[in-house]
N, C-alpha and C positions, 0 to 999 in steps of 0.2 A: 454658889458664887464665891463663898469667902474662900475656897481651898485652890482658886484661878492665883489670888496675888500671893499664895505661898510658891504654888508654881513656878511665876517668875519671880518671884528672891531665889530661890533655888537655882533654875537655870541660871539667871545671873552673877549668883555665885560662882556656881561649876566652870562659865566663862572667864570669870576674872581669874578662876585658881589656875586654870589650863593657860590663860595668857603669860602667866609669869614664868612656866616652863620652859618656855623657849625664848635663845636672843633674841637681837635685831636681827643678827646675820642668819639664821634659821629662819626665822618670819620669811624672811626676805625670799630664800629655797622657796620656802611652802608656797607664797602667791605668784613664782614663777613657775609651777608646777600644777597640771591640775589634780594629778592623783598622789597618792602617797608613795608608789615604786616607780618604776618606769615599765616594771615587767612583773611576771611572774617570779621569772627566775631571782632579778635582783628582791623580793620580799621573802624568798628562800636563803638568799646570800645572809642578809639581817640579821632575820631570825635567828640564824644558824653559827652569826660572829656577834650576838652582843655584848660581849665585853671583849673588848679590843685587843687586850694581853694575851687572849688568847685564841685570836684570829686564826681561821685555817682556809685559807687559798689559794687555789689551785690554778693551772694557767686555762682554762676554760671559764673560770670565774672575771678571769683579767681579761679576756676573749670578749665574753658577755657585754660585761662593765662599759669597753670600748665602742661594740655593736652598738649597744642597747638604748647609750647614752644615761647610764645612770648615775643618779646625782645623790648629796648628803655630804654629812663626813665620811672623806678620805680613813679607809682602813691601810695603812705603811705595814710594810715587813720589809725585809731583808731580802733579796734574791734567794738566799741559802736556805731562807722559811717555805718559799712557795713550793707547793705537794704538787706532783704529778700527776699524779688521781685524788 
């Protein structure tokens, strides 16, 4: 029984640490959303441009994007950045 109230300190630790990761304005995404991508394809797109400097986008990914309806931060480039393939 004693190892239940470490349990939750624990979880509610882990909650409090994870809440401060994200804004308001991200909170805000997440409870109008109920999954975390919209698609498959956008949680490929993610993965695949985590760091934004070095985004690679293709116009099938902008195709998607606008289909799919997917949401987050905006990844910007240049017209002259976006790849073919």
């Amino acid at each position: 029984m004693r190892s239940t109230g470490w349990r939750v300190v624990l979880i509610g630790s882990v909650l409090v640490a994870l809440g401060g990761c994200a804004s308001s304005e991200e909170w805000k995404t997440w409870k109008e959303h109920p999954t975390h991508y919209a698609s498959g394809d956008h949680g490929f797109f993610s993965l695949r441009n985590r760091d934004s400097n070095s985004a690679k986008v293709t116009r099938d990914d902008i195709a998607m994007a606008r289909d799919q309806g997917w949401w987050g931060r905006p990844i910007t480039v240049s017209s002259e950045q976006i790849l073919e393939r």
